[in-house]
Each structure stands twice: as structure tokens, then as C-alpha cells.
C-alpha positions in Angstrom: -49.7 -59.3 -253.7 -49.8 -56.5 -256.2 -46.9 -54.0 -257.3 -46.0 -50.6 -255.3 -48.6 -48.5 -257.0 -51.5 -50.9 -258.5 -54.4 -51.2 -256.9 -57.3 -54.4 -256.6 -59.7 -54.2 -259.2 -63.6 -55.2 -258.6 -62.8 -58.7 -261.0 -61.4 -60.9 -258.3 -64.6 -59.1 -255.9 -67.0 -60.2 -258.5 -65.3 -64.0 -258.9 -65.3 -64.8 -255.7 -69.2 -62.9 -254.3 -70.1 -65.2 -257.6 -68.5 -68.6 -256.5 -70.4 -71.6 -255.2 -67.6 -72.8 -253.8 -67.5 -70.1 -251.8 -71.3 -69.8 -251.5 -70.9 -73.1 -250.5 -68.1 -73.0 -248.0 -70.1 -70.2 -246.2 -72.9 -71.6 -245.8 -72.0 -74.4 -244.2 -70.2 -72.2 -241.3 -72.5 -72.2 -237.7 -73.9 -68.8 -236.9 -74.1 -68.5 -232.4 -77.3 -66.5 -231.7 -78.4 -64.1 -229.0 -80.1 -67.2 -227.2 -76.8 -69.5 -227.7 -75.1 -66.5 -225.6 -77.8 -66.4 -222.9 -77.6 -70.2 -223.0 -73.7 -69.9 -222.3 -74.3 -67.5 -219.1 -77.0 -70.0 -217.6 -74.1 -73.0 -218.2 -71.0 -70.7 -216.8 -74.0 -70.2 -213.8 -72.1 -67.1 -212.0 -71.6 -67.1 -208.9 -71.7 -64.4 -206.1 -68.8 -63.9 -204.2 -67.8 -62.2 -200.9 -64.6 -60.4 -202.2 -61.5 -60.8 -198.8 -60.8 -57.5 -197.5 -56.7 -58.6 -197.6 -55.2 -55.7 -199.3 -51.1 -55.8 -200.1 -49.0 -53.2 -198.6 -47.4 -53.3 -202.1 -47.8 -54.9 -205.5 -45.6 -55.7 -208.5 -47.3 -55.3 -211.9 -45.0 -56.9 -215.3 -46.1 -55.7 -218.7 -44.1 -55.7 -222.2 -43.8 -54.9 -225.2 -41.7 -55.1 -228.5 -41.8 -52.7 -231.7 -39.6 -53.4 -235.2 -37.5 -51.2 -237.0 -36.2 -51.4 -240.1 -32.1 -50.7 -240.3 -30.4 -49.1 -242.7 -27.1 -51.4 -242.8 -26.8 -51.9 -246.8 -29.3 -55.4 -247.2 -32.9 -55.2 -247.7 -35.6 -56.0 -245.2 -33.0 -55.4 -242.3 -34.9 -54.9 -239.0 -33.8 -54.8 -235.9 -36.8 -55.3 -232.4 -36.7 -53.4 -229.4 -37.8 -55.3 -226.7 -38.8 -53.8 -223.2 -40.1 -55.5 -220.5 -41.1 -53.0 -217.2 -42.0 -54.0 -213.2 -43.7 -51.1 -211.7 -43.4 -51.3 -207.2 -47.1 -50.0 -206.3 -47.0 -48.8 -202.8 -51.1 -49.9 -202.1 -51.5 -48.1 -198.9 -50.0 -45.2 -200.2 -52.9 -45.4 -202.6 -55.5 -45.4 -200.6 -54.1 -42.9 -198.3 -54.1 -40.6 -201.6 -58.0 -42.1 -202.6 -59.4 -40.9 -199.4 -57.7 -36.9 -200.1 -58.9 -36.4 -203.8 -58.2 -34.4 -205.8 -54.7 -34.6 -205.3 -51.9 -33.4 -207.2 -50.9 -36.1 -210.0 -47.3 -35.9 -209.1 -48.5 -36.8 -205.5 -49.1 -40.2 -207.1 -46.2 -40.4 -209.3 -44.2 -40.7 -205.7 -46.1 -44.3 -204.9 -44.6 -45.6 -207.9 -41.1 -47.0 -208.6 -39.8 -48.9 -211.9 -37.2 -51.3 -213.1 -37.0 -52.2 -216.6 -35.3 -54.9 -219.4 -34.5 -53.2 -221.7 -32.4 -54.5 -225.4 -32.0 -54.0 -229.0 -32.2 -57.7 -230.1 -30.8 -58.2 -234.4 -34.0 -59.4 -236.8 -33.6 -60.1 -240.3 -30.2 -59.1 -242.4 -28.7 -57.8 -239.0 -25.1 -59.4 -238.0 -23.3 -59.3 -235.0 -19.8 -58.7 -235.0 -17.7 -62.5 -235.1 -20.7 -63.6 -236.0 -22.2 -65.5 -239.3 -25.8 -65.3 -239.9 -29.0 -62.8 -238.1 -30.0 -66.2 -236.5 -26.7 -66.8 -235.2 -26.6 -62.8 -233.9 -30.1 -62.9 -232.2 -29.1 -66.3 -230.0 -26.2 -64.3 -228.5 -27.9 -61.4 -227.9 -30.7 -63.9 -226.2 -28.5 -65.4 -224.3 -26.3 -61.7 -223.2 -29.3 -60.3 -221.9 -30.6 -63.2 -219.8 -27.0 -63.1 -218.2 -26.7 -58.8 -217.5 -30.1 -58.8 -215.7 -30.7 -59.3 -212.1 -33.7 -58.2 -209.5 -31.2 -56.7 -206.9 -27.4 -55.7 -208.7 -26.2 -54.9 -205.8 -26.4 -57.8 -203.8 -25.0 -60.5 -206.1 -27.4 -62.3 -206.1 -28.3 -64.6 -209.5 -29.1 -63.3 -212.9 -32.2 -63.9 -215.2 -30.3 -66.4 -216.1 -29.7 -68.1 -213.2 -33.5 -68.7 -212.9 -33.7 -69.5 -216.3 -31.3 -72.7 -216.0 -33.3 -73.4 -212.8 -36.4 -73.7 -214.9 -34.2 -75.6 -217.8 -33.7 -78.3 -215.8 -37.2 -79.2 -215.2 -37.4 -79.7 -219.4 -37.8 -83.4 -220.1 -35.2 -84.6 -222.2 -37.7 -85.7 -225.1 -40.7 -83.5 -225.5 -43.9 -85.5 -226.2 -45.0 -85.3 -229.9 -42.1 -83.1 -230.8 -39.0 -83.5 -233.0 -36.0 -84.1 -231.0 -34.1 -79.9 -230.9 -31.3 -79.9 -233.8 -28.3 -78.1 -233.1 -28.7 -74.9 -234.5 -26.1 -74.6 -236.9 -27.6 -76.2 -239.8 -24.5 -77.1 -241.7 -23.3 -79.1 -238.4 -20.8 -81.7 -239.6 -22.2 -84.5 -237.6 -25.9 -83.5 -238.2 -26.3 -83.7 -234.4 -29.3 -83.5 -231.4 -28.6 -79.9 -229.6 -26.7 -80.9 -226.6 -28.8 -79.4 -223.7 -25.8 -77.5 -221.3 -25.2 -74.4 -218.8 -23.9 -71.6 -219.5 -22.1 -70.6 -222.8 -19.9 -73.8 -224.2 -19.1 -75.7 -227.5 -20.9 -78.3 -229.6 -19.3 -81.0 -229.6 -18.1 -81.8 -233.1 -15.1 -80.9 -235.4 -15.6 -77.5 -235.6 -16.3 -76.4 -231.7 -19.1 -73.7 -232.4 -20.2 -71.8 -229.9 -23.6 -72.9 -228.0 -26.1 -71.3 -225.3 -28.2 -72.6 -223.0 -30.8 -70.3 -223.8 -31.2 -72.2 -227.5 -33.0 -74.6 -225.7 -35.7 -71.7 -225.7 -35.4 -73.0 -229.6 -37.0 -69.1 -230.9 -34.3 -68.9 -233.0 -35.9 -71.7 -235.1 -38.3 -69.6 -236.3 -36.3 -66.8 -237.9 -37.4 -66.0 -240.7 -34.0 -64.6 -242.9 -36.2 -62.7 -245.2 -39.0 -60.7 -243.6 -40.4 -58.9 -240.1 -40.0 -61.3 -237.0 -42.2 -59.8 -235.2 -43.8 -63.0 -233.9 -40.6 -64.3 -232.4 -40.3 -61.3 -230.7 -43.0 -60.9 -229.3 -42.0 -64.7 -227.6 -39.1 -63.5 -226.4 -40.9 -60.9 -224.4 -43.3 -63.1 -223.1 -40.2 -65.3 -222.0 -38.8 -62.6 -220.4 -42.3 -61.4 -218.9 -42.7 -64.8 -217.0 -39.1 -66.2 -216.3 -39.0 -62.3 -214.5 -42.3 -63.1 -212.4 -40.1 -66.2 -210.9 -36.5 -64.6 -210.8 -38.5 -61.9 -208.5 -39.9 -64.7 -206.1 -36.7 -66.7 -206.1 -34.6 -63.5 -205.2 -36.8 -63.0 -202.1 -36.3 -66.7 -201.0 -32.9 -66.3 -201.5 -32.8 -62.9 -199.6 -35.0 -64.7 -196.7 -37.4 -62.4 -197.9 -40.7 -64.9 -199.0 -42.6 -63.7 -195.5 -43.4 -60.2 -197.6 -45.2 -62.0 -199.7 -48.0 -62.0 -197.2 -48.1 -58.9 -197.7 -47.3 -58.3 -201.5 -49.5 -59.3 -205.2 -47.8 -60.3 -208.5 -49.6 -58.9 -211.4 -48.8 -60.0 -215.1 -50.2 -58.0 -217.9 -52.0 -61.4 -219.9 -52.1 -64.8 -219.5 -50.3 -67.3 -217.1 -48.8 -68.7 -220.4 -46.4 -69.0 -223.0 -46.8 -70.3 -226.4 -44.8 -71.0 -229.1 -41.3 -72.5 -229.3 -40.6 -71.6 -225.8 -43.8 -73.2 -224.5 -42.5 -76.0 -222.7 -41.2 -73.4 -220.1 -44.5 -73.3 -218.9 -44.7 -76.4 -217.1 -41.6 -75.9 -216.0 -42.5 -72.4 -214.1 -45.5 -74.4 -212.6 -43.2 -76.8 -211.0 -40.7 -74.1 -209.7 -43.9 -71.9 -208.2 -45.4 -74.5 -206.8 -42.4 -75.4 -205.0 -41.4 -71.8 -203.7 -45.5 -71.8 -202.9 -44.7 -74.7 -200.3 -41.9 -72.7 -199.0 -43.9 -69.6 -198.6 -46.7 -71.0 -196.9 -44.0 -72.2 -194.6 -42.8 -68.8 -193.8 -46.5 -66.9 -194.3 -48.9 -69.5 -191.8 -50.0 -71.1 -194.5 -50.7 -68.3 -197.1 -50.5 -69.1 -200.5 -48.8 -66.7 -203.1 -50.9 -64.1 -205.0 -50.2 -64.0 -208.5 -53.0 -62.4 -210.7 -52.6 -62.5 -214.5 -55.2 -59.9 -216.4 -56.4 -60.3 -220.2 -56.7 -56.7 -221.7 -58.2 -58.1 -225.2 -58.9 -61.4 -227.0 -61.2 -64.0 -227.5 -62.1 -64.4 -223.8 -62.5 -61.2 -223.4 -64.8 -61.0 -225.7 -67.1 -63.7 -224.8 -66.9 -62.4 -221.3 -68.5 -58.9 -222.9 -71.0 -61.2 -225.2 -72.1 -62.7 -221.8 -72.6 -59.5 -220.0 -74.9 -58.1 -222.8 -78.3 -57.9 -222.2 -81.1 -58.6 -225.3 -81.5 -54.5 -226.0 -77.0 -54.0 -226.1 -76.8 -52.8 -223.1 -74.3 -54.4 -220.3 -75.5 -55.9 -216.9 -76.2 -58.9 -217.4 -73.4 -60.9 -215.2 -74.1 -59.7 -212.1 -71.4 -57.5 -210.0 -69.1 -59.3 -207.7 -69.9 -62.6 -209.4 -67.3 -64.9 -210.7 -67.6 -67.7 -213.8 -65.4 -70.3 -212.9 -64.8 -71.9 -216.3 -64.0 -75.4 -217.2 -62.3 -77.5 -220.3 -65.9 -78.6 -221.2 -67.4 -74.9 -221.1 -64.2 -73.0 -223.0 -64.2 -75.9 -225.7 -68.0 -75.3 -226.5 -68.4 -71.8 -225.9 -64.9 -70.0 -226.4 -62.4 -71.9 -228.8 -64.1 -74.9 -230.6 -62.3 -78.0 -229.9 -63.4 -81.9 -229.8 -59.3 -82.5 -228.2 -59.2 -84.9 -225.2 -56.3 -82.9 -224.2 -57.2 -80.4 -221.4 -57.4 -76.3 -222.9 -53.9 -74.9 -222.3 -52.5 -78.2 -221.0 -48.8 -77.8 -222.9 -49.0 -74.0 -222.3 -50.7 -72.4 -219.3 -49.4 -72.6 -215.4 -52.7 -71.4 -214.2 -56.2 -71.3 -214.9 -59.1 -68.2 -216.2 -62.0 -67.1 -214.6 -64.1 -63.7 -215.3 -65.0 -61.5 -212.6 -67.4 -58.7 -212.6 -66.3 -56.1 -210.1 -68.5 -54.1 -207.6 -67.9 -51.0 -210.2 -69.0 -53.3 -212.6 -65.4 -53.9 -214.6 -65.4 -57.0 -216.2 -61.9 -58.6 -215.7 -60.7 -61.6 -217.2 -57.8 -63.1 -215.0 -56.1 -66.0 -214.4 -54.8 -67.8 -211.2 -51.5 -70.0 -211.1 -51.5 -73.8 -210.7 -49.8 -74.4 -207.2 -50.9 -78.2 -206.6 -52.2 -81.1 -208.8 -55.8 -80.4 -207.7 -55.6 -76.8 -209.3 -55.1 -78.4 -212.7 -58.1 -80.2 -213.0 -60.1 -78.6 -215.5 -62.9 -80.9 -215.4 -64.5 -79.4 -212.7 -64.7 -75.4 -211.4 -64.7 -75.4 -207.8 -63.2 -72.0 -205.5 -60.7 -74.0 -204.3 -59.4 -74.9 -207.0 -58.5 -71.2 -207.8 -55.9 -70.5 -205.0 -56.8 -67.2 -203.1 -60.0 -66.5 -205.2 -61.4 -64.4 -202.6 -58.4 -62.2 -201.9 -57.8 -61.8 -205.7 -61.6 -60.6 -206.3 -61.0 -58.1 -203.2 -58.0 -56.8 -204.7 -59.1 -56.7 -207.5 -62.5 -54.1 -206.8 -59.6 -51.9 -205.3 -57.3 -51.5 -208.6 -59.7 -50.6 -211.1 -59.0 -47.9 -213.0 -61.6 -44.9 -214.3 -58.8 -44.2 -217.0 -59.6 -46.8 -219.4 -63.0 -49.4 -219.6 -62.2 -52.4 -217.6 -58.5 -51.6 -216.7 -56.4 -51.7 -213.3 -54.2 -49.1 -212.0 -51.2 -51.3 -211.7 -51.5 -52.3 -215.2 -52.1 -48.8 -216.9 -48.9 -47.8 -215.1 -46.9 -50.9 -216.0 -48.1 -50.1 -219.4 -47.3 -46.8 -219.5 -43.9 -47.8 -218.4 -43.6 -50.6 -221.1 -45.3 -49.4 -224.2 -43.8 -48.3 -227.1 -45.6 -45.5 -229.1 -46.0 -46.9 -232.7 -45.4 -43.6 -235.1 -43.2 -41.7 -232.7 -41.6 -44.4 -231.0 -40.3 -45.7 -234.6 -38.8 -42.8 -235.6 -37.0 -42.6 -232.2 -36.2 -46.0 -232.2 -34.8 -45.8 -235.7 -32.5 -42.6 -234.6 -31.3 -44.5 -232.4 -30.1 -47.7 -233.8 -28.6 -44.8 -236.9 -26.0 -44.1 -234.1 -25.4 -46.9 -232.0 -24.6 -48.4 -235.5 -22.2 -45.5 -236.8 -20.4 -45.6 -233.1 -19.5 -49.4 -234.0 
């Protein structure tokens, strides 16, 4: 890395254009050509699909998103991450009341929306909480506070974010496969101890009673780094909170004896039906707890299944679903409209991200399953559907019903997309809008702020 103020000089350029290592290195790389792509569409085979014409009476989209700070608390490199994680309520036939009478006045639309939020300051590098002894130590508390202050309905008393959370912690196996056991997070623990998996807040058990969450199962903090930008564990934490929201929402409705609205409401989750990292072993754990609430619902719906779309905006699969639509001259049309690619472990592994595993794509982090879609507008979506039985999880094979609700989601899917942005969905753009965090003047706010919430302490 060079010094504030020097700048690369054309040696190192001319070294390495000049290397036959590199030469070398280079040209042993694989190069996909135009006819590997058109090769890849006649594999996927798309297939034509008669979208449902069931259409929610209303429809819950989740986005999030995190942006770092630096602080100004007298160490270097201190940083501090907001972290905001938005539900928008879309009333649909509202929507299309409002579709059928355009142009109409923009605030006219603003009136079928409503939003609820998580929002925290959470302590990165060089930032310590009050009582306690290290940024690791801060962030782990302030974890574990928010989980506990947030609940879908305050009013009612019903459980916290936490509460689902430690539902979901109890499907965790007590030894994850091919992973070292979880230390206890204070690394200068007496007894050099496992973390002793509990509810709650409580105390490890050794000499010196330190203070322990149940949210450090999570194990996010692990990655701290006490020296630089966390951004990465961050942005885990959001997608934590993203997903563990998705089932605190379905589980307050069961417990409201609410589940027969879900025949008439969509879940929407800005990304994948994921999460990766540390935290990943929470994804099979949310498979198990919607598959069970499913088994309720269908109970309570005549046998509907729940609908639970999650959107890519960018990334690899987006981009191979754009390669695939591109016809030999650049131009788009290629995938047909209102056709679907159904996509195996076979095709994703040969045409998407290279892999020779034996391991199914996504096994240890995905609770659902991607397939493209080309909308009647011709908006090429990539989405993923939730894993509600065994049958669903079978990757081998691509078959509809193996995709719960495929039709429905395709159907409501030509309804939400957006003329705003290429390939976007109403729900989404407003989620978004409700979630994102403008870079330049969002840090300079941001930074205000943590000034004086740090001077009133």
C-alpha cells in the first residue's frame, strides 16, 4: 500500500505485463463464449408458464442496509455502523385501484404505503460501551439489546425479536458439522471453555462470572476485526435481522390467530433466501420453523401454502440471467416472456459458480431455492422460493412443484414491476427507499449525529 501522497509508478505495470508467470497463469484461465451462453439457455430449456391471477390484498416487502462511520472518540480507526432494517405494508388493491386512474397525484400513492423500521447505532472498531472492556465485547451487547427492544406489534405484548430468535436457536445442533466447537468469547477465559449455549442474558460459568448472551451463539462477534472497518460483519447482522424479522412477522400472526391473512398477504425479501457467514447455520434453522408454521397455515388457509418471494437486485445470477437473455447482435429477448428457468445443482455448478462439490449449491446456507423469470413486460427477475418440505430441497431435479406457489409468484410478480428502475418491483423500490442510506450525505448526517449522542453521554 503506498504512503498518503505517493502515487504507483509504471515499474511494477511493466514487471508484471512482462511476467511468464503471469503470462502463464493467464493463459491457462477458460474463456465462456457467445455459443457456451446459447448452449446454457438450450440446457436451463425455459419454460412457458401461465402466471395465477391470485393477487394479495396486501404485501410486506423487507430491505436493509448498513453504512460506517468513522467516530471521533480519541483512538484511531474508530467507527461506529448504522444499521437499518425497513418493512414497508403495500396495500395491493389500493394499487391497482390507483393504476386504473393514472396519472394520479404521487402523494395519492404515498397513502397505500405504511412502514416500520429497526433501526441502531451498533459500536465497530475502537468504540466502547460504558461497563464494558473491549469493541467486541460492546457490539455483543448492543446485539443482543436490540434483538430484545423490537417487536412486530408493541402494543400487544406479544414476543420480541428475540423471542423468535431463541425459537430458531434451539433448532442449532449442538456440534455443527466440519466446524470448530464455539469458544466462549472472552478470550482470556480462565477455564479456556466451550460457549455454553443459554436464554436470555446469564453468566459463564467459571471464576470470574462474565456476562454472556444468547445472541453470541450468532458467533459475528468472532470476526471483529479490532483494527479496521467491519463492514462485513455488519452487513451480517443486517441480514440476520432481515430474515429472523421475515419469521418474527409470521410467528406474530400465529400467535395473534392471525395465519388465515396469509391467504391473502405476500412476503417479499430484498435478496436471497439465505444467510452466510458466521450466522449461517440460522438458515436451516428458519427452514425448519417455516416449514412448520407452513403446516399450520395450510391448516387455517384450505391448504394454501405461504408466499414468500426473495428478489436478487445484482450479482452473479443476475448476471448470467442477462448473459442468457442476450441475443448474438446485444440486444435482449432471447428468454422468452413469461417463461421461467428452473435451475438445478448440476446447471448453477456448470454454468453459474464453478464447482466439482458433492455437496448441493447453498446446502449450509439457503432455505429456499432460485429460479429466473422473464415477466410479460419483459423484466428479468431473479427470485427465490422457500423450502417448505423435504421434496422442495432436492436440487437434483427442477420440477414446478418443487417451487411452492410458482404460478402465483410469477402472477404477482408481472403485477409489481416497476417502470422506475430496469428490472425492479414496486414493493422493493419503496422498501428501499425506506432502508437505504445515502453514501456522501447520509455520512455526514450520520457522523453529526453520533458527535452528539456521544457529547450527551
Amino acid at each position: 500500500m503506498p504512503y498518503e501522497g505517493e502515487f504507483a509508478k509504471y515499474k511494477p505495470l511493466r514487471r508484471l505485463v512482462e511476467s511468464e508467470r503471469v503470462k502463464k497463469l493467464l493463459g491457462s484461465y477458460e474463456l465462456r463464449s457467445k455459443s457456451d451462453q446459447l448452449e446454457s439457455l438450450q440446457t436451463l430449456n425455459p419454460i412457458k408458464i401461465q402466471p395465477g391471477d391470485w393477487i394479495p390484498k396486501m404485501l410486506i416487502a423487507i430491505d436493509g442496509s448498513h453504512a460506517e462511520v468513522e467516530i471521533e472518540n480519541g483512538f484511531p480507526g474508530a467507527e461506529a455502523s448504522y444499521v437499518t432494517v425497513a418493512s414497508v405494508i403495500l396495500d395491493v388493491e389500493k394499487m391497482r385501484e390507483l393504476d386504473q386512474h393514472r396519472p394520479v397525484e404521487p402523494k395519492k400513492f404515498r397513502t397505500i404505503e405504511t412502514a416500520q423500521s429497526i433501526d441502531c447505532a451498533l459500536p465497530g472498531c475502537n468504540v466502547i460501551s460504558k461497563g464494558e472492556k473491549s469493541a467486541k465485547d460492546s457490539l455483543r451487547k448492543s446485539i443482543f439489546e436490540v434483538f430484545g427492544d423490537v417487536q412486530a406489534f408493541p402494543d400487544s405484548g406479544g414476543e420480541s425479536l428475540l423471542d423468535t430468535y431463541e425459537t430458531l436457536l434451539k433448532y442449532k445442533p449442538a456440534a455443527e458439522d466440519n466446524k470448530k466447537q464455539q469458544q466462549c468469547p472472552y478470550e482470556d477465559c480462565p477455564e479456556d471453555r466451550d460457549y455454553q449455549r443459554g436464554k436470555g442474558q446469564y453468566t459463564c460459568p467459571c471464576n470470574l462470572s462474565r456476562t454472556l448472551y444468547s445472541t453470541d451463539a450468532l458467533r459475528i462477534h468472532e470476526r471483529m476485526n479490532p483494527a479496521g472497518t467491519n463492514g462485513a460483519i455488519f452487513g451480517e447482522i443486517m441480514q440476520v435481522w432481515e430474515t429472523v424479522w421475515m419469521v418474527h412477522i409470521l410467528r406474530s400472526l400465529e400467535a395473534k390467530k392471525w395465519l388465515s391473512s396469509l391467504g391473502r398477504l405476500a412476503i417479499i425479501l430484498d435478496g436471497q433466501l439465505a444467510v452466510f457467514g458466521q450466522p449461517a447455520w440460522i438458515s436451516q434453522a428458519i427452514y425448519q420453523e417455516l416449514s412448520r408454521i407452513n403446516a399450520v397455515t395450510k391448516e387455517a388457509t384450505g391448504g394454501q401454502d405461504i408466499l414468500l418471494i426473495g428478489v436478487e437486485k445484482t450479482g452473479t445470477f443476475v448476471e448470467h440471467f442477462e448473459d442468457l437473455d442476450r441475443q448474438e447482435k446485444g440486444s435482449f429477448g432471447a428468454f422468452p416472456c413469461q417463461s421461467v428457468g428452473l435451475l438445478t445443482d448440476s446447471y448453477i455448478k456448470q454454468n453459474i459458480i464453478f464447482s466439482d462439490s458433492t455437496r448441493p449449491y447453498g446446502a449450509a446456507t439457503y432455505f429456499g431455492r432460485k429460479f429466473f423469470y422473464k415477466t410479460k413486460s419483459g423484466a428479468r427477475i431473479v427470485a427465490t422460493l422457500p423450502f417448505l418440505s423435504e421434496e422442495h430441497k432436492d436440487l437434483k431435479t427442477a420440477e414446478s412443484s418443487q417451487f411452492p406457489r410458482l404460478s402465483d409468484a410469477v402472477g404477482l410478480l408481472d403485477q409489481l414491476v416497476s417502470s422506475r428502475f430496469p428490472n425492479a418491483l414496486v414493493p422493493l423500490v419503496s422498501a428501499n427507499a425506506e432502508a437505504a442510506i445515502p453514501l456522501r450525505l447520509g455520512n455526514k448526517v450520520l457522523e453529526r449525529l453520533a458527535k452528539e449522542l456521544m457529547a450527551e453521554n
